[in-house]
DRENKOLZA-189408 format. One record per residue: residue number from 1; residue in one letter; y, z, x of N, C-alpha, C in turn. Coordinates in nm, 2 decimals. Layout:
# residues N
[r NUM 'a' [Y Z X] [Y Z X] [Y Z X]]
...
***
This chain:
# residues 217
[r 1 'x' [2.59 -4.10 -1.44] [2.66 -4.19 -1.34] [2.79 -4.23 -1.39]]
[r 2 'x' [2.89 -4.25 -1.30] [3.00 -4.28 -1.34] [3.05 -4.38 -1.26]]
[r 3 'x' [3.13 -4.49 -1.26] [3.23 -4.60 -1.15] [3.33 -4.57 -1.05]]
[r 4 'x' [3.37 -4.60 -0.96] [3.53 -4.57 -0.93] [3.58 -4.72 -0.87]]
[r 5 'x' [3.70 -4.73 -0.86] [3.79 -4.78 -0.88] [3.69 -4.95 -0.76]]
[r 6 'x' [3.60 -4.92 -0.70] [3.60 -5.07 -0.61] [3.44 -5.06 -0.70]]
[r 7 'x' [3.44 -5.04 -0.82] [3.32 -5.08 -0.85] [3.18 -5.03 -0.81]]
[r 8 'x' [3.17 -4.94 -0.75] [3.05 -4.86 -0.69] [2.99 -4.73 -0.80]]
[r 9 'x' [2.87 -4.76 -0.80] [2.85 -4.60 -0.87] [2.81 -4.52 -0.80]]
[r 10 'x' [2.86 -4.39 -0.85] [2.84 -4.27 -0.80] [2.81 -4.15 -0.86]]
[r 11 'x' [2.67 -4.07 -0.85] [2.65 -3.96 -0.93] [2.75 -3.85 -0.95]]
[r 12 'x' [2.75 -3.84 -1.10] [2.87 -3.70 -1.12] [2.74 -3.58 -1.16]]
[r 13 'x' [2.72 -3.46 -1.09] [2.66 -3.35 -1.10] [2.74 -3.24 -1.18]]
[r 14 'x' [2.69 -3.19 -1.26] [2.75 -3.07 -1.35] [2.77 -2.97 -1.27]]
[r 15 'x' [2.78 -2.84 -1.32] [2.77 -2.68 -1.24] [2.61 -2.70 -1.24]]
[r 16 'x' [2.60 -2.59 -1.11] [2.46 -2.54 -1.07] [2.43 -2.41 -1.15]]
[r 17 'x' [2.28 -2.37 -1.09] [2.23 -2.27 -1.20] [2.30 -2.15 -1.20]]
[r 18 'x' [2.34 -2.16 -1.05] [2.41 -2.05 -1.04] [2.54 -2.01 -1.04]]
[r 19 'x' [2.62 -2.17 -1.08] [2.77 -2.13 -1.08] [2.74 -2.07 -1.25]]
[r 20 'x' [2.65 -2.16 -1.37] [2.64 -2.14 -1.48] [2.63 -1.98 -1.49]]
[r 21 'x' [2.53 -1.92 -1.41] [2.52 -1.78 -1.43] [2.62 -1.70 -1.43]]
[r 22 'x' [2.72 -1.73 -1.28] [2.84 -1.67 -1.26] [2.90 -1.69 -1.40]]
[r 23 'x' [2.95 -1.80 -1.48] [3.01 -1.77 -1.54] [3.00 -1.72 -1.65]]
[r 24 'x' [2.88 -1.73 -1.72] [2.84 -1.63 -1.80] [2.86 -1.49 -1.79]]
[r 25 'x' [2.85 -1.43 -1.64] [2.84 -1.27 -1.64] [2.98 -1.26 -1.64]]
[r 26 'x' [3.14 -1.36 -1.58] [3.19 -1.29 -1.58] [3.27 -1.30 -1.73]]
[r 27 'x' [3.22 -1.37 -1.78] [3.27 -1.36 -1.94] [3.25 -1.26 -2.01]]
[r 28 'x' [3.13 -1.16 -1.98] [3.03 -1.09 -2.06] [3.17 -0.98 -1.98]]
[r 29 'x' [3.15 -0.98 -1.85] [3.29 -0.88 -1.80] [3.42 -0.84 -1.84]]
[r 30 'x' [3.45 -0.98 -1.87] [3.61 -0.99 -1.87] [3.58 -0.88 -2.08]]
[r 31 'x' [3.49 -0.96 -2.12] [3.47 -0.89 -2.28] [3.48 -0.74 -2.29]]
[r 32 'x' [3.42 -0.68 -2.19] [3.40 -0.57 -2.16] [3.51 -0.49 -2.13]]
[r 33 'x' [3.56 -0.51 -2.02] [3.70 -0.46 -1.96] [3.82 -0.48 -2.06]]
[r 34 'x' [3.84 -0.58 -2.13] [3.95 -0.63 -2.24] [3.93 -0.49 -2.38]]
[r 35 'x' [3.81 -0.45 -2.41] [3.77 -0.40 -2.55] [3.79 -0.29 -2.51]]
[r 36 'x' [3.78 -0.23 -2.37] [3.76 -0.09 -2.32] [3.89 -0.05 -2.27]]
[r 37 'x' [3.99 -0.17 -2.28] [4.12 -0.15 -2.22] [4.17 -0.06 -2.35]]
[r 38 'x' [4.16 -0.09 -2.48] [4.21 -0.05 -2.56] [4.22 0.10 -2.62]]
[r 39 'x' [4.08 0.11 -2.58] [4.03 0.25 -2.62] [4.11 0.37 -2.53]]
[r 40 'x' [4.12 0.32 -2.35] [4.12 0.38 -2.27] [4.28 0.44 -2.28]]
[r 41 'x' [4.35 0.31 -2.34] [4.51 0.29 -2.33] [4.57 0.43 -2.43]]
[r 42 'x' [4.47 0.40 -2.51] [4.53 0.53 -2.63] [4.49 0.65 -2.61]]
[r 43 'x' [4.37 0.67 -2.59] [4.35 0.79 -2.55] [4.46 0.85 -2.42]]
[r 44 'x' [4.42 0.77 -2.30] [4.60 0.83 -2.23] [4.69 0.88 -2.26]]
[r 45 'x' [4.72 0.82 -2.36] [4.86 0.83 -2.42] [4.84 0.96 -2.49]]
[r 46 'x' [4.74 0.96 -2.58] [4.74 1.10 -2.61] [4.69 1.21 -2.56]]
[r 47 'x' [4.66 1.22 -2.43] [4.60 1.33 -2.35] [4.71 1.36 -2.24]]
[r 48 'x' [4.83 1.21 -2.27] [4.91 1.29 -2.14] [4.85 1.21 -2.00]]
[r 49 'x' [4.77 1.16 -1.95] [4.75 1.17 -1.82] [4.78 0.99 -1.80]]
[r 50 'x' [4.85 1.09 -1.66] [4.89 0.93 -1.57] [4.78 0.88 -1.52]]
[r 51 'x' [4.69 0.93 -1.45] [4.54 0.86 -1.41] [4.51 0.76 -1.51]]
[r 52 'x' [4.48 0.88 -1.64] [4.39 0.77 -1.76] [4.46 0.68 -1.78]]
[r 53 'x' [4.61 0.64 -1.79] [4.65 0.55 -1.81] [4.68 0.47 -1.72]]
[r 54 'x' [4.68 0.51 -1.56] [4.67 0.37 -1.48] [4.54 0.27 -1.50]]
[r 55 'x' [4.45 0.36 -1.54] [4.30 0.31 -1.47] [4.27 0.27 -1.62]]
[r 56 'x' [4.36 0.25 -1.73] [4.34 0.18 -1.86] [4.43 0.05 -1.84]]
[r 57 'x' [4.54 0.02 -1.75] [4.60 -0.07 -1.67] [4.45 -0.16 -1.61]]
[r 58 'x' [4.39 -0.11 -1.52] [4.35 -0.16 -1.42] [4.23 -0.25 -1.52]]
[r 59 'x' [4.20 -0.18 -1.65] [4.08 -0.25 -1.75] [4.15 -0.41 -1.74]]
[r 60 'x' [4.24 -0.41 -1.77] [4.32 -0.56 -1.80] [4.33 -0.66 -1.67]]
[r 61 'x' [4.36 -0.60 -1.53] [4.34 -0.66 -1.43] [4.20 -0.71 -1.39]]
[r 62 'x' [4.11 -0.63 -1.44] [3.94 -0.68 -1.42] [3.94 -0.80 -1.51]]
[r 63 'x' [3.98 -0.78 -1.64] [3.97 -0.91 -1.74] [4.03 -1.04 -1.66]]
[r 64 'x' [4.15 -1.04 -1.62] [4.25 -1.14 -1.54] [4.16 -1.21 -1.47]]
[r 65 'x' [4.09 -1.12 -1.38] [4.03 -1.11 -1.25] [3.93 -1.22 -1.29]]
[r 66 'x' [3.79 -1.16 -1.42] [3.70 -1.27 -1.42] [3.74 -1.37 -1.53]]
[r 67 'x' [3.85 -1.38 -1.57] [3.88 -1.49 -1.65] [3.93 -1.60 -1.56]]
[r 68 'x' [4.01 -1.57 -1.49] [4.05 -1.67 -1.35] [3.95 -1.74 -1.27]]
[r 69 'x' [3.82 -1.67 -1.28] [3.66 -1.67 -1.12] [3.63 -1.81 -1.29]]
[r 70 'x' [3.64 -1.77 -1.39] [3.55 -1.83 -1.53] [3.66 -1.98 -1.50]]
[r 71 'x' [3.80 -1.99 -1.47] [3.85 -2.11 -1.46] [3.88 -2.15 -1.34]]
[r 72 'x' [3.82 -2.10 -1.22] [3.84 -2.16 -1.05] [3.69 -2.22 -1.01]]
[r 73 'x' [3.60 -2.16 -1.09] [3.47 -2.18 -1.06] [3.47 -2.34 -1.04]]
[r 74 'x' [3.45 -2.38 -0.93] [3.39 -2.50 -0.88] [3.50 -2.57 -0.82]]
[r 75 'x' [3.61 -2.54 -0.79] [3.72 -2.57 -0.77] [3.73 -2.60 -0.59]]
[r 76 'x' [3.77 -2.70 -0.49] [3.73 -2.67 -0.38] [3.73 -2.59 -0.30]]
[r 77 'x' [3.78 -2.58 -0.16] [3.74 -2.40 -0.11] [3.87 -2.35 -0.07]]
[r 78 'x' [3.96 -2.50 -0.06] [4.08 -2.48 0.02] [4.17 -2.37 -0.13]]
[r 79 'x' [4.16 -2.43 -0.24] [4.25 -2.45 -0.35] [4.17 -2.24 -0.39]]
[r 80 'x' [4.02 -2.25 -0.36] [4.00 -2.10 -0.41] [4.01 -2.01 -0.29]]
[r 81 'x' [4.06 -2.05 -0.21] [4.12 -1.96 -0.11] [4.25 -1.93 -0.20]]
[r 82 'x' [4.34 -2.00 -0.21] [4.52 -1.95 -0.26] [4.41 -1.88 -0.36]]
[r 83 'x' [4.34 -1.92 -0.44] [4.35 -1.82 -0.61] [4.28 -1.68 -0.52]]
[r 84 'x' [4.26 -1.67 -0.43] [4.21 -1.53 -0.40] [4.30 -1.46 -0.39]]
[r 85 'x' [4.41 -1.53 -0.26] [4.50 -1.42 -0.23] [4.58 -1.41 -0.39]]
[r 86 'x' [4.59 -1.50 -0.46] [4.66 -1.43 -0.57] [4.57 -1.33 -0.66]]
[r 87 'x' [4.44 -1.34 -0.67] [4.35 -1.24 -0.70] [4.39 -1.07 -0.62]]
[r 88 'x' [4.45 -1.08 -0.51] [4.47 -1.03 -0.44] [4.57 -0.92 -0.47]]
[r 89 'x' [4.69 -0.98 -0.52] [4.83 -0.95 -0.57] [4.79 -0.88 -0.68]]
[r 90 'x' [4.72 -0.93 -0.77] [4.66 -0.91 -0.95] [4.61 -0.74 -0.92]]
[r 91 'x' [4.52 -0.73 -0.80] [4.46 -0.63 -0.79] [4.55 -0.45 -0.79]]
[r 92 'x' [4.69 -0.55 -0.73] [4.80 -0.48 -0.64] [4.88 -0.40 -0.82]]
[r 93 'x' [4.87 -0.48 -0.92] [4.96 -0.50 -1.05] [4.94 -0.31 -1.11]]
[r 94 'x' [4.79 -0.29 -1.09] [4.78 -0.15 -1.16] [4.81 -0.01 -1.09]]
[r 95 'x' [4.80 -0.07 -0.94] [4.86 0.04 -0.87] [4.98 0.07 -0.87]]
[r 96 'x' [5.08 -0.07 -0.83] [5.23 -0.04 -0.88] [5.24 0.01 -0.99]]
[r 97 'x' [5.19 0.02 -1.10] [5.21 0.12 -1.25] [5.22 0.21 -1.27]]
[r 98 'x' [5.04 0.22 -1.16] [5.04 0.43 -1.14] [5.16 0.48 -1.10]]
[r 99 'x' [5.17 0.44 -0.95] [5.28 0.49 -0.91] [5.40 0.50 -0.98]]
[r 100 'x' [5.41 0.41 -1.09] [5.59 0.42 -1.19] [5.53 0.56 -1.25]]
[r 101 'x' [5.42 0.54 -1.29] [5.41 0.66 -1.41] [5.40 0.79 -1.29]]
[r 102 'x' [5.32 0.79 -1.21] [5.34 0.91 -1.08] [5.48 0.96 -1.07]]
[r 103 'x' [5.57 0.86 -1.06] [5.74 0.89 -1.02] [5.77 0.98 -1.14]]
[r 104 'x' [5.77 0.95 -1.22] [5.79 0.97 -1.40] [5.75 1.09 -1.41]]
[r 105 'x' [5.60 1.15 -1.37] [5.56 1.25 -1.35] [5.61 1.36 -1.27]]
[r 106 'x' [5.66 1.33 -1.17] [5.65 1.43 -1.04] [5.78 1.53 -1.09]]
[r 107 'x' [5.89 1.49 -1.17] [6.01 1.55 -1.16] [5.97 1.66 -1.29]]
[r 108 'x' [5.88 1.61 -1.40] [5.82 1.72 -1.49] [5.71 1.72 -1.52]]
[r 109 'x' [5.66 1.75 -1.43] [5.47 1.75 -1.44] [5.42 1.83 -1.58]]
[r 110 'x' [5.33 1.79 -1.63] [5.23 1.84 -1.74] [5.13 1.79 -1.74]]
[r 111 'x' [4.99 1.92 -1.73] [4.88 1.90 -1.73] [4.83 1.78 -1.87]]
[r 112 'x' [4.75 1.71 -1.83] [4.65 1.68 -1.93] [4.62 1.73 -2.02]]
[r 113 'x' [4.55 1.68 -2.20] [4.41 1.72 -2.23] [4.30 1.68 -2.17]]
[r 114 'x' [4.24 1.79 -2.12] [4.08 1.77 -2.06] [4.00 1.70 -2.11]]
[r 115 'x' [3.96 1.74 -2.29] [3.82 1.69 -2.33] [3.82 1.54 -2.37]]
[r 116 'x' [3.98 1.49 -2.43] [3.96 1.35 -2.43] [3.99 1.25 -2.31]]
[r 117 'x' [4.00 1.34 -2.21] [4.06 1.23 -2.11] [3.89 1.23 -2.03]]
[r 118 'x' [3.81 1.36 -2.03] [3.68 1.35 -1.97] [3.60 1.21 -2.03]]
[r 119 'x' [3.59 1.25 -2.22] [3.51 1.19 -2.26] [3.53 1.02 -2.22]]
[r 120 'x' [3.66 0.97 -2.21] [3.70 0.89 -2.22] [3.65 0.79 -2.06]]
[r 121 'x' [3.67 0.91 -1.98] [3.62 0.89 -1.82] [3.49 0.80 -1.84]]
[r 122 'x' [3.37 0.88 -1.92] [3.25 0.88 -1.95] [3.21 0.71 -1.96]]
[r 123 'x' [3.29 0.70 -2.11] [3.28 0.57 -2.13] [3.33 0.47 -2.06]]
[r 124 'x' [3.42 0.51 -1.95] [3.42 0.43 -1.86] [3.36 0.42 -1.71]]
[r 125 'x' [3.29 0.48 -1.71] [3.21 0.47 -1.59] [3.09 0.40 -1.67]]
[r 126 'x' [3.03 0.36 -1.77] [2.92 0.32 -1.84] [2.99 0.20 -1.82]]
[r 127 'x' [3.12 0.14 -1.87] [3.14 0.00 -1.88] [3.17 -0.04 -1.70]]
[r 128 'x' [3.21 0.02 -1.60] [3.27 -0.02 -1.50] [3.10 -0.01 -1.43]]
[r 129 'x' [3.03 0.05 -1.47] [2.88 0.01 -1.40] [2.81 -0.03 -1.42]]
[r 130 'x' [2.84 -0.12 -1.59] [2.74 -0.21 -1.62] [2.80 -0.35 -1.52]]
[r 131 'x' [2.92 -0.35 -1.54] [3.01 -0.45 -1.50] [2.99 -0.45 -1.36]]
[r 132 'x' [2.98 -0.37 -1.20] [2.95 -0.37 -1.15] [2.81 -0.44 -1.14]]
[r 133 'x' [2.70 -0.36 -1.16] [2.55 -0.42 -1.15] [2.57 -0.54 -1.21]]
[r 134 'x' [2.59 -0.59 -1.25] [2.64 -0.75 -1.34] [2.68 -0.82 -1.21]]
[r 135 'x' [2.76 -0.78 -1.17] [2.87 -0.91 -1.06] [2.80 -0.85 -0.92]]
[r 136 'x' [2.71 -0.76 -0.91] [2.63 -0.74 -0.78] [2.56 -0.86 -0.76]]
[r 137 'x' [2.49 -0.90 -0.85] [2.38 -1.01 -0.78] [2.47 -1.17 -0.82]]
[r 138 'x' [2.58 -1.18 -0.85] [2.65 -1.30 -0.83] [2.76 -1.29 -0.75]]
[r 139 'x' [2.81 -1.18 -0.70] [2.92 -1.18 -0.59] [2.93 -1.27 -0.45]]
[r 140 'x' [2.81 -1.33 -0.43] [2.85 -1.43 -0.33] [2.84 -1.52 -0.35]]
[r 141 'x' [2.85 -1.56 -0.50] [2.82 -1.71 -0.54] [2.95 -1.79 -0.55]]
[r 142 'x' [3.04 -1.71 -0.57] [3.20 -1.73 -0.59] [3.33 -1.70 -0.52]]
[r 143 'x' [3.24 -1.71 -0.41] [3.34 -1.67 -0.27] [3.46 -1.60 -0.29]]
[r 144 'x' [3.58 -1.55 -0.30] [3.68 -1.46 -0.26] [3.69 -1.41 -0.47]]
[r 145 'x' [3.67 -1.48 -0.52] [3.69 -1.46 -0.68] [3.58 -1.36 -0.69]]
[r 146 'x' [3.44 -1.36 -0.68] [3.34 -1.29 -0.75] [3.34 -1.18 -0.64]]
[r 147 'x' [3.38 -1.20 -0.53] [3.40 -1.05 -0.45] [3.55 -0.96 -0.48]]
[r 148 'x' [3.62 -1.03 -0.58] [3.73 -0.94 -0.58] [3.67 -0.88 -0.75]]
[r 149 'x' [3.65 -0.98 -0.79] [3.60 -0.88 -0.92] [3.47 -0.78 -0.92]]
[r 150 'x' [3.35 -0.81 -0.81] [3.26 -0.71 -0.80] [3.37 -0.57 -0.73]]
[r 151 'x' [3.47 -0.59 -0.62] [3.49 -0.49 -0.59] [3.57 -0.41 -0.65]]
[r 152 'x' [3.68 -0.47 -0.74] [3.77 -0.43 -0.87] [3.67 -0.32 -0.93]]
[r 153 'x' [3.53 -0.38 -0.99] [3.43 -0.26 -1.06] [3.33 -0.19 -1.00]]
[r 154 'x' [3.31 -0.19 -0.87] [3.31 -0.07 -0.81] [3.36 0.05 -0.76]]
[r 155 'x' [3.53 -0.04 -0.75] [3.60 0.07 -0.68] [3.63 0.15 -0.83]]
[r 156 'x' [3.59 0.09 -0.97] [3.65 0.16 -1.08] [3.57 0.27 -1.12]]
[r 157 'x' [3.45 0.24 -1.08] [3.35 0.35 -1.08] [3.39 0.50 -1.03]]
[r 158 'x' [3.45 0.45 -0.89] [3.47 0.61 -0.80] [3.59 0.66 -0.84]]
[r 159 'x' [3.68 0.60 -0.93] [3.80 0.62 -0.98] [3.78 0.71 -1.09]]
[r 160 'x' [3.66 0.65 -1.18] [3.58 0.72 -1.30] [3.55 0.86 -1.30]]
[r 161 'x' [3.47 0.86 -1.17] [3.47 1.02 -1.12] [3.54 1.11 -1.06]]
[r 162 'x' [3.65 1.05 -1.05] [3.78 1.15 -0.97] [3.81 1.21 -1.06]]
[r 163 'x' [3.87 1.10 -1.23] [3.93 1.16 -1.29] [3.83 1.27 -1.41]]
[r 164 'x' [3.75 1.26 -1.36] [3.67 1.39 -1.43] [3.65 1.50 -1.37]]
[r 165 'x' [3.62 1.46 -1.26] [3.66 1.59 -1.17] [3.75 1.63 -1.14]]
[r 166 'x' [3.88 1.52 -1.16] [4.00 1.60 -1.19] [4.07 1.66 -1.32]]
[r 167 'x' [3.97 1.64 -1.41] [3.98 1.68 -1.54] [3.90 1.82 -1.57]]
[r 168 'x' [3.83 1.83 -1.46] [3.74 1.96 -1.45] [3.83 2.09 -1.40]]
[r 169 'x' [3.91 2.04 -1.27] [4.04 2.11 -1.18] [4.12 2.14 -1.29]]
[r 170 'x' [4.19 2.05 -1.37] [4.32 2.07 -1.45] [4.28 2.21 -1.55]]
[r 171 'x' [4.10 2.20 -1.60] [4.09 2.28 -1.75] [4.06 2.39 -1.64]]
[r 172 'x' [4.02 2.42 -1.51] [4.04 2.57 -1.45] [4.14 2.62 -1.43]]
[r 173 'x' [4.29 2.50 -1.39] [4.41 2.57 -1.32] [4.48 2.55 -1.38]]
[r 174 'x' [4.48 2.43 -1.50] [4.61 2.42 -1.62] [4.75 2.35 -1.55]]
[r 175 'x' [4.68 2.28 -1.40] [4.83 2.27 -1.35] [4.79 2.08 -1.35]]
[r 176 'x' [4.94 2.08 -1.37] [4.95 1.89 -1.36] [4.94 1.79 -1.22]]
[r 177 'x' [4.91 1.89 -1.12] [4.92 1.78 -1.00] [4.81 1.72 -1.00]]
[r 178 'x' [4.67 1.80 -0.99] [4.54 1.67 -0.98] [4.55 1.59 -1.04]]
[r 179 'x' [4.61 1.58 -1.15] [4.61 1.47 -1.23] [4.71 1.36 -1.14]]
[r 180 'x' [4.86 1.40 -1.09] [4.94 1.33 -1.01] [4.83 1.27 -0.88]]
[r 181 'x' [4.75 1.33 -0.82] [4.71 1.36 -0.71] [4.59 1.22 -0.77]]
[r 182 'x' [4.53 1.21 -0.84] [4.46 1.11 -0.84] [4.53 0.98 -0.89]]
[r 183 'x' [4.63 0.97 -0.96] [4.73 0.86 -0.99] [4.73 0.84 -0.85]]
[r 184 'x' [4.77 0.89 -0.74] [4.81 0.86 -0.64] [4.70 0.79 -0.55]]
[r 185 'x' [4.56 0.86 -0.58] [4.43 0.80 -0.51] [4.41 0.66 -0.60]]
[r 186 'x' [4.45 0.61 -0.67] [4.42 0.48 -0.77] [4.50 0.38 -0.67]]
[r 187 'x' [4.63 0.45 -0.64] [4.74 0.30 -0.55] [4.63 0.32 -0.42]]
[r 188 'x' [4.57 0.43 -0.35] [4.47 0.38 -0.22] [4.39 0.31 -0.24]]
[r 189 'x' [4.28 0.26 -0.29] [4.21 0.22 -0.38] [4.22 0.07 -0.40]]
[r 190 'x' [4.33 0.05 -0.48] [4.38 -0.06 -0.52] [4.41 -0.13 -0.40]]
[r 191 'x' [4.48 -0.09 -0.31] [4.58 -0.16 -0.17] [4.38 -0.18 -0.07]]
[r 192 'x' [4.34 -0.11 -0.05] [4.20 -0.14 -0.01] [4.11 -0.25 -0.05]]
[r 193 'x' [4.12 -0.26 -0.15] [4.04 -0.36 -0.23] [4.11 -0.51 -0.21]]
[r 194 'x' [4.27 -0.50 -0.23] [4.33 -0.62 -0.23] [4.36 -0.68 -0.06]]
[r 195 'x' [4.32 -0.57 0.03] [4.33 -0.63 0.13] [4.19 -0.70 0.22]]
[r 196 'x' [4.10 -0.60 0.11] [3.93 -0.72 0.16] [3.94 -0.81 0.13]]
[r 197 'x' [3.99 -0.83 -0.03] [3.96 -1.02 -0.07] [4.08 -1.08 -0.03]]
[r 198 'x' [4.18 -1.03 0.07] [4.27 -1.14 0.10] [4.26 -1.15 0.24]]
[r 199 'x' [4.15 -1.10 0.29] [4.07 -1.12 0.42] [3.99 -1.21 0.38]]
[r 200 'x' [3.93 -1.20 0.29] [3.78 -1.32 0.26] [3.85 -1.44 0.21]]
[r 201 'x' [3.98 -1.42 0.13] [4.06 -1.57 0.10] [4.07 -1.65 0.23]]
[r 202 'x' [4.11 -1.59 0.33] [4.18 -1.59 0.47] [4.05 -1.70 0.50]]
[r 203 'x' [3.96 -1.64 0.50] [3.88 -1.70 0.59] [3.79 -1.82 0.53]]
[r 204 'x' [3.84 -1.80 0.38] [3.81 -1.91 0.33] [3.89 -2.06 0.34]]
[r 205 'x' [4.04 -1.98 0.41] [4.15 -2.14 0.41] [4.09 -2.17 0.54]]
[r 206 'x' [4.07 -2.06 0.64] [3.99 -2.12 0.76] [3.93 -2.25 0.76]]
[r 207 'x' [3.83 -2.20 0.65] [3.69 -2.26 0.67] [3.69 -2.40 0.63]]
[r 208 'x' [3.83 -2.38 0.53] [3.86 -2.51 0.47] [3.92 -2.66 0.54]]
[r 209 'x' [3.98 -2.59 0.63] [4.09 -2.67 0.72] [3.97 -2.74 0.84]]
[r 210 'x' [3.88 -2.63 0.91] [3.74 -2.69 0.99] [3.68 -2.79 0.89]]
[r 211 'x' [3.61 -2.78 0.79] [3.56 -2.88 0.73] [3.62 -3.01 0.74]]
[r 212 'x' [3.76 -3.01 0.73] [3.86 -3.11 0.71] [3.87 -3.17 0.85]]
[r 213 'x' [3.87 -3.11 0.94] [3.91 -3.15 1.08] [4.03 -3.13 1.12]]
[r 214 'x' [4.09 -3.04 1.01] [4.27 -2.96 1.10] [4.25 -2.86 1.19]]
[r 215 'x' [4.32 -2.84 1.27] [4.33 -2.77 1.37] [4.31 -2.60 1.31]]
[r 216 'x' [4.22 -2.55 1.40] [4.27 -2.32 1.30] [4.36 -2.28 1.36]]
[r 217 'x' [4.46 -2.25 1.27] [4.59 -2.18 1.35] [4.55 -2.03 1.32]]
***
């Protein structure tokens, strides 16, 4: 119980069981994506490929992602509407990259190495799917936050498998565009994802302003 200012008391309630869970998983996440950025970052670098190294970009945006839902959690709905559409923008951060390194590419293309850029895939579809199933069963606990970071790791999943299958293309044909060609499916991807949760922010400032009694423009 706590006072306010005319002397009345009033119950102060903590987080619920379920904001508590949210935020546990997405700590367990953000741990995940931060440790795997690292791994993913170097190997890129040494295999050559623009993919592996956008989608070792995009490890860091997922961390942002649930470290932000870990400090908005509980926050009202008007105020986690803005953090979505900025979740939104965050989402936007690793596509613009691909694409620098895509540009960078195109004028002197070179194939990849295959075996470390596969294996590396590997380990990332293991962390992007634990991390998915994880933020599956709390994604609607955290309105526009826990749906931008559940969809951040599932879209990273199908990204996982392109680039192995485009790692499969490169060790038959030796040529550098699949590799370009899926840098380029990472900015689709990205722009898709950032325009659901800035649809669900949307309708979160909606919902915000009806509760209040302002007019919906």
């Amino acid at each position: 119980m706590a006072t306010v200012g005319n002397g009345r008391w009033v119950r102060v309630t903590g987080p619920t069981a379920l904001e508590r869970r949210l935020r546990r998983v997405v700590v367990v996440v953000a741990a995940l994506n931060f440790g795997y950025f690292f791994v993913e970052f170097f190997v890129a670098l040494a295999a050559g490929s623009v993919a592996l190294l956008a989608d070792s970009v995009d490890f860091l945006e997922d961390t942002a992602v649930n470290l932000l839902i870990f400090v908005a959690l509980g926050w009202p709905l008007a105020r986690r509407a803005v953090m979505g559409k900025v979740m939104a923008l965050i989402i936007l951060v690793p596509a613009a990259f691909a694409g620098w390194e895509a540009v960078q590419h195109f004028a002197t293309p070179r194939a990849p190495e295959v075996v470390p850029l596969v294996v590396a895939s590997l380990g990332a579809i293991v962390v992007n799917g634990t991390a998915a199933l994880l933020l599956a069963g709390v994604r609607h606990h955290g309105g526009s936050l826990s749906r931008a970071a559940f969809l951040s790791a599932r879209n990273d999943v199908l990204v996982n498998v392109a680039v192995i299958a485009m790692g499969v293309v490169t060790a038959w044909t030796g040529s550098a565009w699949p590799d370009l060609v899926v840098g380029c499916a990472i900015i689709l991807l990205a722009f898709r994802a950032a325009w659901e949760v800035w649809e669900i922010s949307e309708d979160e400032r909606l919902a915000a302003k009806a509760l209040a009694g302002e007019p919906i423009d």
